[in-house]
C-alpha positions as CSV (number, residue, x, y, z in Angstrom):
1,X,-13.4,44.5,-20.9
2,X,-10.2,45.1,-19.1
3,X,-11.3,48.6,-17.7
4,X,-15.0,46.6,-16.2
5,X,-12.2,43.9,-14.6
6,X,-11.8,45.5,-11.3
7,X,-15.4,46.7,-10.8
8,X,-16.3,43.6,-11.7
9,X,-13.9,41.7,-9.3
10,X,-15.2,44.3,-6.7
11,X,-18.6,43.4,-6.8
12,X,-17.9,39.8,-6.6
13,X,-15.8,40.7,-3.0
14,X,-19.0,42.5,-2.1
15,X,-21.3,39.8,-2.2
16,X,-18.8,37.1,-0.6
17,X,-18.3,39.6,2.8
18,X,-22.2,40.6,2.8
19,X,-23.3,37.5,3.6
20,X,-27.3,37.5,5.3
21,X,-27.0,37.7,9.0
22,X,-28.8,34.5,10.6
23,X,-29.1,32.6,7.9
24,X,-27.3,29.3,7.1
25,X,-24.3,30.2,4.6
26,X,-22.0,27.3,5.4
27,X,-19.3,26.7,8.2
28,X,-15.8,28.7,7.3
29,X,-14.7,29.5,4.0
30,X,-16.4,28.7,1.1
31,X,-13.1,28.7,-1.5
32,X,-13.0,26.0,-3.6
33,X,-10.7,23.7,-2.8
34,X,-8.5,21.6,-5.3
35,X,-6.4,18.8,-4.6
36,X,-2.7,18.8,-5.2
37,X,-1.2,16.2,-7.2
38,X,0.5,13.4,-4.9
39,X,4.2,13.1,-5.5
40,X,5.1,10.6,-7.9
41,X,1.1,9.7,-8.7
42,X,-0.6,10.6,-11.9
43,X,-4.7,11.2,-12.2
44,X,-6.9,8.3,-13.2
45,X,-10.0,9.9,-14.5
46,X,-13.8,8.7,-14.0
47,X,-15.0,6.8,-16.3
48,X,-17.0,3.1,-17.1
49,X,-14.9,0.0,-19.5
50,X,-15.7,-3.6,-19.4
51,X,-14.5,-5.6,-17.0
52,X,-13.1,-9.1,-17.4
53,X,-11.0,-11.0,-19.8
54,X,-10.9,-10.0,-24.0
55,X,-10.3,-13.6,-24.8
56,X,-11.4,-17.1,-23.1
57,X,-9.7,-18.1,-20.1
58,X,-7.1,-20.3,-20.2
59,X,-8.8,-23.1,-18.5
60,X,-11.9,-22.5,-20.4
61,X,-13.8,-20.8,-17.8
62,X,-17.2,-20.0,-18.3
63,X,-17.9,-18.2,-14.9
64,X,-15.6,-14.9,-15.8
65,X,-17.9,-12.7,-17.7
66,X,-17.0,-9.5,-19.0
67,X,-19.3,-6.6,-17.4
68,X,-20.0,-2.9,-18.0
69,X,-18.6,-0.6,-15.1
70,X,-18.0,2.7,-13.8
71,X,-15.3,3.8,-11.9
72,X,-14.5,6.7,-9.8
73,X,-11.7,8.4,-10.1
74,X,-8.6,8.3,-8.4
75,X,-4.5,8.5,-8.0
76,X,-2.4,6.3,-8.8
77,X,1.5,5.5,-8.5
78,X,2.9,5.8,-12.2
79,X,5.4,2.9,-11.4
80,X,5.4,0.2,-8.6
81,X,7.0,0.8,-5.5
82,X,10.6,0.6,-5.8
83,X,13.7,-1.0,-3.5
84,X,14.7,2.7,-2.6
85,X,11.0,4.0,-1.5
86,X,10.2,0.8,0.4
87,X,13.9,1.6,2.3
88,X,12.0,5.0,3.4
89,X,9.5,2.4,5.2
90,X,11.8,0.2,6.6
91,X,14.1,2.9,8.3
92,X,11.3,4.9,9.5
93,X,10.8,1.8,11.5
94,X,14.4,0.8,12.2
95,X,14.8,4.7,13.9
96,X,11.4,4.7,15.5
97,X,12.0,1.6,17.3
98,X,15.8,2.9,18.0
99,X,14.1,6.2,19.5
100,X,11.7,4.6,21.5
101,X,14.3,2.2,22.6
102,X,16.5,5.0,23.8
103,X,13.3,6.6,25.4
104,X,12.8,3.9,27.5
105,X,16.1,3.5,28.7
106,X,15.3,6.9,30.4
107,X,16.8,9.3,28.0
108,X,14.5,11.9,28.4
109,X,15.2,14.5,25.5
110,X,14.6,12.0,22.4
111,X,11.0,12.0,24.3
112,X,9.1,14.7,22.5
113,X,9.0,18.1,24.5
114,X,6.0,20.3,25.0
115,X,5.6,23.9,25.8
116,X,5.2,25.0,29.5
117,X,6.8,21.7,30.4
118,X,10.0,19.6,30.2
119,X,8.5,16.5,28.8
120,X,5.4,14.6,28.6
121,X,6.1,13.2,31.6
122,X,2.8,11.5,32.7
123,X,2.8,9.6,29.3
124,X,4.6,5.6,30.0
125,X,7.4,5.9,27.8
126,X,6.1,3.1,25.5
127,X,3.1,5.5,24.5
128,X,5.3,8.5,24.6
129,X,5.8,10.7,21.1
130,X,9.4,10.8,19.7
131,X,11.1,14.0,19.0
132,X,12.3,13.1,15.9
133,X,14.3,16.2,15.3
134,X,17.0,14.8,17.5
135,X,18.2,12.6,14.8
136,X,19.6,8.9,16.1
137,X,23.0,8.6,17.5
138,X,24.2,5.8,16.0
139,X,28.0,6.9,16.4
140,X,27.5,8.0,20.2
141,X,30.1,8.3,22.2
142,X,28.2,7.8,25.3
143,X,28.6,4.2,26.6
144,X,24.6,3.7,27.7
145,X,23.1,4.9,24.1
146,X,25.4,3.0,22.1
147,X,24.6,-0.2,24.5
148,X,20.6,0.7,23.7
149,X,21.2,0.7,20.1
150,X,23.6,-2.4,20.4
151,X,20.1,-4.1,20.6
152,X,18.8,-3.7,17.1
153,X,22.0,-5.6,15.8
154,X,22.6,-9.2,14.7
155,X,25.1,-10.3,18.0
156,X,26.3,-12.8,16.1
157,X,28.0,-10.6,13.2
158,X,29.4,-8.6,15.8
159,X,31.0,-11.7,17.8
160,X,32.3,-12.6,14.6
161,X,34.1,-9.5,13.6
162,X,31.7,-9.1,11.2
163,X,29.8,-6.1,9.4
164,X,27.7,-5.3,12.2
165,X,23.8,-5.6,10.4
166,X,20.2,-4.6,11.5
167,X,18.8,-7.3,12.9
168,X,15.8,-7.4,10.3
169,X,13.2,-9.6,12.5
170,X,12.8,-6.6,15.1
171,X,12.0,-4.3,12.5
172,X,8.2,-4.8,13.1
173,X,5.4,-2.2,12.3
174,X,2.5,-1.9,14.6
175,X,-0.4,-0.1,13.3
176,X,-4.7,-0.2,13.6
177,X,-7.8,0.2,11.6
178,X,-11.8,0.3,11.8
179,X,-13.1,-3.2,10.5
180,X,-15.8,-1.3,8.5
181,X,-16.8,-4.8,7.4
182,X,-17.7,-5.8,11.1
183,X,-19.4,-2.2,11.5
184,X,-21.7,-3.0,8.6
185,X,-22.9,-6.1,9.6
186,X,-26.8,-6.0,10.1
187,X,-26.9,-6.7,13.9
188,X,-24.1,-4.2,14.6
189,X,-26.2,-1.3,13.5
190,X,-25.9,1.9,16.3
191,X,-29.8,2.6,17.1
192,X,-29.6,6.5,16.6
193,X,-32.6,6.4,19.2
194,X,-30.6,5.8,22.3
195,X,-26.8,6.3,20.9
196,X,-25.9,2.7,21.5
197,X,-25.6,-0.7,19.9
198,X,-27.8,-3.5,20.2
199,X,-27.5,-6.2,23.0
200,X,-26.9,-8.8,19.9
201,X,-23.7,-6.7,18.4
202,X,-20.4,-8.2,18.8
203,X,-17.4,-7.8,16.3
204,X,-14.9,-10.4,15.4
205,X,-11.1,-8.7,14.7
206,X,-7.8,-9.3,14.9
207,X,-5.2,-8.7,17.9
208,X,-1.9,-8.4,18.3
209,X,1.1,-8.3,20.2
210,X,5.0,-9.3,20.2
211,X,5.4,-11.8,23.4
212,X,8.9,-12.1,25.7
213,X,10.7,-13.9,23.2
214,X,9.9,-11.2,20.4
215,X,7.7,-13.5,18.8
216,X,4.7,-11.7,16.6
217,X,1.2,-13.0,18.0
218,X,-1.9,-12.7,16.4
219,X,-5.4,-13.3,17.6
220,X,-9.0,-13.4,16.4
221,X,-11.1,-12.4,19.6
222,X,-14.8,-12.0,19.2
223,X,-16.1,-9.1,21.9
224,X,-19.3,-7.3,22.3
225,X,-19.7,-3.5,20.5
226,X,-20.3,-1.4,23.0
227,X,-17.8,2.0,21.3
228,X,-15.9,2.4,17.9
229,X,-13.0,1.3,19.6
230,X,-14.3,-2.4,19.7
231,X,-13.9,-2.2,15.9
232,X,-10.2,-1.6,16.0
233,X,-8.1,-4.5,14.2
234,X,-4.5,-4.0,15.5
235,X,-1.6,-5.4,13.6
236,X,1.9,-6.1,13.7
237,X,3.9,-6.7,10.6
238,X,7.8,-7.6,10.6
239,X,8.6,-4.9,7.4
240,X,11.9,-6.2,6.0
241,X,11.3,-8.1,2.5
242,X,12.0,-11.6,2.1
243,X,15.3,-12.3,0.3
244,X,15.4,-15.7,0.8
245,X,12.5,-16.3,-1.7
246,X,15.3,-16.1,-4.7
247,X,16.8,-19.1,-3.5
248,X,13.2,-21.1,-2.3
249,X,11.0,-20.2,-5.3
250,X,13.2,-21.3,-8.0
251,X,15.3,-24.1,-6.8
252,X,18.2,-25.5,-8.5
253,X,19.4,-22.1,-10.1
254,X,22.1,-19.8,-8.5
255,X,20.3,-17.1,-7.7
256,X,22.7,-16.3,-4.3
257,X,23.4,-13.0,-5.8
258,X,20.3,-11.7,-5.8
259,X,19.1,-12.9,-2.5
260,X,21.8,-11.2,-1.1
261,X,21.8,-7.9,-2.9
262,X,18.4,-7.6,-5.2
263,X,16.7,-5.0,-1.3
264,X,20.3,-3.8,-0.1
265,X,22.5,-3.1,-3.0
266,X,22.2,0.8,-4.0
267,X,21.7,-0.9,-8.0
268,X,19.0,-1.9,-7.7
269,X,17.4,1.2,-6.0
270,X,15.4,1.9,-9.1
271,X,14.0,-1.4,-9.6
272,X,10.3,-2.8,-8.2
273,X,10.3,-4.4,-4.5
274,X,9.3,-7.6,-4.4
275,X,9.7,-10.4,-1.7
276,X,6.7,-8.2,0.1
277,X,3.3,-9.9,1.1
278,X,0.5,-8.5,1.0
279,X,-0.2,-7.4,4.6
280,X,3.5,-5.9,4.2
281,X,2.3,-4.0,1.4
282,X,-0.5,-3.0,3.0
283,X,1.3,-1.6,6.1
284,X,3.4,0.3,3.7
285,X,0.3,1.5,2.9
286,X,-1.0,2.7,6.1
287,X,2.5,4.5,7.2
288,X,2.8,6.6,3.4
289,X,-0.7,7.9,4.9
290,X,0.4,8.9,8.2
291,X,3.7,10.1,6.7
292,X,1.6,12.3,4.7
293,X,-1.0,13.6,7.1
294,X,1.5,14.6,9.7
295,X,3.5,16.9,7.4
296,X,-0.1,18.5,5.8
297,X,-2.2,20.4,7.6
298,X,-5.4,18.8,5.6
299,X,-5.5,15.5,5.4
300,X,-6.0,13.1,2.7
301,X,-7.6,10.1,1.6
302,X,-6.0,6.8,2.6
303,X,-3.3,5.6,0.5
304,X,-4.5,2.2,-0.4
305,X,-3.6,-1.0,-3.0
306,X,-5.7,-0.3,-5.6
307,X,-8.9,-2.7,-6.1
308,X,-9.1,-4.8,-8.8
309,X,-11.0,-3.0,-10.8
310,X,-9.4,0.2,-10.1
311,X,-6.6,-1.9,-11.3
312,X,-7.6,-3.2,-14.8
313,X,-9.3,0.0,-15.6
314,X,-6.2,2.0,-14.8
315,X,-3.7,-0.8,-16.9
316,X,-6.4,-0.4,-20.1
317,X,-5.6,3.5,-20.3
318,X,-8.9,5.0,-21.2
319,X,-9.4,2.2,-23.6
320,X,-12.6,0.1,-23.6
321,X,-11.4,-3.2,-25.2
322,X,-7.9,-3.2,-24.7
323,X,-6.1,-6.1,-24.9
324,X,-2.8,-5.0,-23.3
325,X,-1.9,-1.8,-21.6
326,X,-0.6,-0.8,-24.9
327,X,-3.6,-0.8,-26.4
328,X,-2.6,-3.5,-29.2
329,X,-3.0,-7.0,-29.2
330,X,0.5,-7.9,-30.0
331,X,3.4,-8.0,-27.7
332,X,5.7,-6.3,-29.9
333,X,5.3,-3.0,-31.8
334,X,6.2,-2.6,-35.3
335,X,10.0,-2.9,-35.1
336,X,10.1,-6.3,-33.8
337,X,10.7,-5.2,-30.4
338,X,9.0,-6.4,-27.0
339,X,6.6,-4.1,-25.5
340,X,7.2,-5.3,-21.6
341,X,9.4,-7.5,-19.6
342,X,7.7,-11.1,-19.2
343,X,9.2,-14.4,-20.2
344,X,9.3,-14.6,-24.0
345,X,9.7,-18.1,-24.9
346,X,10.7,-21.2,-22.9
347,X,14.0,-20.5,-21.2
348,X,14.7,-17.0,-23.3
349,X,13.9,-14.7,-20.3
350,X,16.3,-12.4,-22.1
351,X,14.8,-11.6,-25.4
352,X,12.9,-8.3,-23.7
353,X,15.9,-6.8,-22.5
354,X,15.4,-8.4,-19.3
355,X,16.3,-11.3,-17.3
356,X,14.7,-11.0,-14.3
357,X,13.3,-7.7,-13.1
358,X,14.5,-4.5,-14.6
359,X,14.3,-0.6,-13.5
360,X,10.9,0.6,-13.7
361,X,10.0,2.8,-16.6
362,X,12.2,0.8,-18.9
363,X,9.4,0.7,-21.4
364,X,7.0,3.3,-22.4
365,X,3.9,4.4,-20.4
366,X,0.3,3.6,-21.4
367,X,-2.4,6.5,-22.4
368,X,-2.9,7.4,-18.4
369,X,1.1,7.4,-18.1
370,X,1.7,4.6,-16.2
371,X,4.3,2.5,-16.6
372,X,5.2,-1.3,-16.1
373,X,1.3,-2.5,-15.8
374,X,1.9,-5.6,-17.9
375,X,5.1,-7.7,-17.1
376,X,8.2,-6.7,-14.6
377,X,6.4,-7.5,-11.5
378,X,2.8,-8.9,-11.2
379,X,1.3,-6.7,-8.3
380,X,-1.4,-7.0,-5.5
381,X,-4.6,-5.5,-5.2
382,X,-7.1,-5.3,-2.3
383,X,-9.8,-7.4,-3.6
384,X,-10.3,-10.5,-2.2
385,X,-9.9,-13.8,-5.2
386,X,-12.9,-15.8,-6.5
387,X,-13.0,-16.5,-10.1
388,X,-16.5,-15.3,-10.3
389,X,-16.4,-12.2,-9.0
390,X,-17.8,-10.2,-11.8
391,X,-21.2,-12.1,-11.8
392,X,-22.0,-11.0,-8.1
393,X,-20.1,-7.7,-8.0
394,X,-22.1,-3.7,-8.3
395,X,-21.6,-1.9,-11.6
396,X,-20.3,1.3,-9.7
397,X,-16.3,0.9,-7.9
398,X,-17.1,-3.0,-7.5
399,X,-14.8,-4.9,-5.5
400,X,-14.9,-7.7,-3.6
401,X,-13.0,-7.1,-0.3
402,X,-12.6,-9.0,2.9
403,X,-10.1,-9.0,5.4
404,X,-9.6,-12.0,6.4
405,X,-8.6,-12.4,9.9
406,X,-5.8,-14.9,11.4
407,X,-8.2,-18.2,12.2
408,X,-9.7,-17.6,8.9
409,X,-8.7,-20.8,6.5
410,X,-6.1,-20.3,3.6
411,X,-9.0,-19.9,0.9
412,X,-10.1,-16.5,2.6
413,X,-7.1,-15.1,2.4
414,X,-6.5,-15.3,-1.3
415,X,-6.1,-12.2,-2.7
416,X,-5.8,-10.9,-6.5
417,X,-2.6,-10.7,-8.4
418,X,-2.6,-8.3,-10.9
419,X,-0.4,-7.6,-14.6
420,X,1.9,-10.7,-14.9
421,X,5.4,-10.5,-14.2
422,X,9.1,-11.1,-15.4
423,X,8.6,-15.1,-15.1
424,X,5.0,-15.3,-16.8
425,X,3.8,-16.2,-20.4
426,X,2.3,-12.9,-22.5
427,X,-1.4,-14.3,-21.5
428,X,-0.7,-12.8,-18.0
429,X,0.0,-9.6,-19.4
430,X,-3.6,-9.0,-20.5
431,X,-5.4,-6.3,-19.1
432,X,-8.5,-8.6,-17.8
433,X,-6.3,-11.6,-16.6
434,X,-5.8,-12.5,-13.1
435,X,-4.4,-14.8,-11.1
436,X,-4.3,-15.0,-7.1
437,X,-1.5,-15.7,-4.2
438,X,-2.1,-15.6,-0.5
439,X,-1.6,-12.7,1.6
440,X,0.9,-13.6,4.1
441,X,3.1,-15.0,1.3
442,X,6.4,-13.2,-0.8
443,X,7.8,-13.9,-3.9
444,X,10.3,-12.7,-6.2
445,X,7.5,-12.1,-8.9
446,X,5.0,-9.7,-6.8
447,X,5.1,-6.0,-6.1
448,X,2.9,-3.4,-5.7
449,X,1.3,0.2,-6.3
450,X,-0.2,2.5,-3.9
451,X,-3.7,4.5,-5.3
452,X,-5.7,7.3,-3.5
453,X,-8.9,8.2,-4.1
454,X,-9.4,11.7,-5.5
455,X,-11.5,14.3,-3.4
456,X,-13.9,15.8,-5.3
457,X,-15.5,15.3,-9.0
């Protein structure tokens, strides 16, 4: 066998090169091409479970049925986010905005450079691209930078003798997307016989901008659909978690401590973000892409929050039926000892090993490897809340999806929580259970996971 090996190999080369002349064998190379693993993500295979709760609801709902369906498969984070990535985020921004700040001041060589030229000098220098190899001079010398970069600080701390501390509220993140939910609407169909849309198309989306006083405004502008570009929603979303929630979620209780330090404090690097909203979590979401696609020269899929399907099929770990992402249907194993981080009994939030949130990965991983999908920090999905969702939904990647735009009322904006957290009864932790909270609103209790859907079969 091993002396046919190279002839064989050989003939194989042969009949790649000698491809027919005028015949249709494919544009470029036909090598197969295999996805790497994402950092940090683990592979969620295909496969079909039953969807919906094992037990009956807790308010005796009849309207949540448990349905057969498949699922395609995808990537998935094996923990939630933590403090430490979500500080990637929120820097990015803080030194994008620093370098654009000091671009417009008319320093020229943070403005990215281009060959045959000095700069890209015919671009306005709020559209111009940053050469971030230069690196931000926060300890400058130079009188003008430092009084650029002055900007992004609290004054007050600084009139005070204080710590001098970004001043969080400019840390805003401004990106776009295609409303694929206003490009599939009946009457926006193009008409491939004349490459246009019809008279009757018009699109309904979301605009935004940050006015004089560095206030965030969002609009919801209808507009005719004449291009693509009419379908671009534009956002802009102040990135900085909200610590504040410690203290307005769970009133009379000192939690001052971890308001102050729970996002900033290197100990708690390790342990899940929370005090993100959804639309935060969704920028996040939107920058890990671009971050990605900009250092690979083939691009991915998006990075996404998982749907809530995606979800419960990924917490039951290749198990049908399963009642917790354990696969048992107790909370403890056979030592005695709790299986996640959830509230145990009333007022014993200790009895797990954990008060309030603890590191991610403290307790084992289920089947697909993931850890922390019950308890810790309940986390957000993509799919839009209604508690009977499964009796309208496909049987193939069902979800229920809308993105509600800012006129919309509060009910449209409802989005589904996921896994039960540190503060939450063991019902929460079951695979099928869900709960809701709206998506411009952070608690202490809510994280998240990014997925990606896997390129091939």
């Amino acid at each position: 066998m091993k002396k046919n090996l190279p002839v064989i190999l050989l003939t194989l080369l042969l009949v790649a090169c000698n491809k027919p002349s005028g015949e249709v064998v494919g544009y470029g190379a036909q090598a197969a091409f295999r996805e790497a693993q994402p950092y940090g993500m683990v592979f969620i295979k295909r496969g079909a479970f039953m969807m919906g709760v094992n037990d009956q609801s807790a308010i005796a709902s009849t309207s949540e049925k448990s349905v057969n369906v498949s699922i395609d498969a995808f990537w998935m984070d094996e923990t939630e986010i933590t403090n430490d990535k979500y500080k990637q985020f929120v820097y990015w921004v803080r030194d994008s905005i620093a370098l654009r700040l000091l671009v417009i001041a008319g320093k020229e060589e943070f403005r990215m450079k281009f060959k045959n030229q000095q700069s890209d000098e015919t671009t306005p220098p709020e559209l111009a691209r940053l050469d971030w190899n230069k690196g931000i001079p926060w300890a400058s010398k130079d009188e003008e930078v430092a009084k650029v970069l002055e900007a992004l600080y609290l004054q007050a701390n600084v009139a005070l003798g204080l710590k001098k501390q970004i001043n969080a509220s400019m840390l805003r993140y401004k990106y776009g997307y295609l409303d694929y939910e206003q490009a599939a609407l009946p009457q926006n169909k193009l008409d491939i016989r004349t490459g246009a849309y019809r008279a009757n198309a018009k699109v309904r989306v979301d605009t935004s901008y940050v006015d004089e006083n560095g206030v965030i405004i969002t609009k919801t502008i209808e507009r005719r659909l004449q291009s693509r570009k009419d379908l671009i929603t534009t956002k802009n979303v102040n990135v900085y978690p909200d610590t504040i929630m410690w203290l307005r979620d769970f009133q009379f209780a000192y939690n001052e401590p971890k308001m102050r330090m729970y996002f900033s404090h290197p100990g708690f690097a390790n342990y899940p973000v929370v005090g993100v909203s959804w639309e935060q979590a969704t920028a996040f979401c939107n920058w890990r892409t671009q971050l990605y696609n900009n250092a690979n020269a083939v691009g991915s899929q998006d990075y996404r929050l998982p749907t809530e399907p995606e979800w419960e099929y990924a917490a039951r770990g290749g198990r049908r039926m399963a009642l917790y992402p354990w696969g048992g249907n107790y909370i403890r194993n056979e030592k005695g000892c709790y299986l996640a981080n959830f509230k145990p009994m009333r007022g014993s939030y200790t009895d797990d090993a954990g008060a309030t949130t603890t590191p991610v990965a403290t307790y084992p991983p289920n089947d697909f490897g993931l850890f922390d999908m019950a308890g810790n920090v309940a986390e957000w999905t993509s799919s839009s809340y209604n508690v009977s969702n499964n009796t309208v939904v496909a049987d193939m990647n069902p979800s229920i999806q809308y993105n509600a735009k800012e006129k919309d009322s509060d009910m449209l904006k409802r989005k589904v929580v996921r896994g039960g957290s540190w503060k939450d009864v063991a019902y929460y932790l079951q695979c099928g259970v869900k709960t809701y909270e709206y998506q411009n609103v952070a608690r202490p209790y809510i994280g998240f996971r990014c997925v990606r859907s896997y390129s091939g079969e």
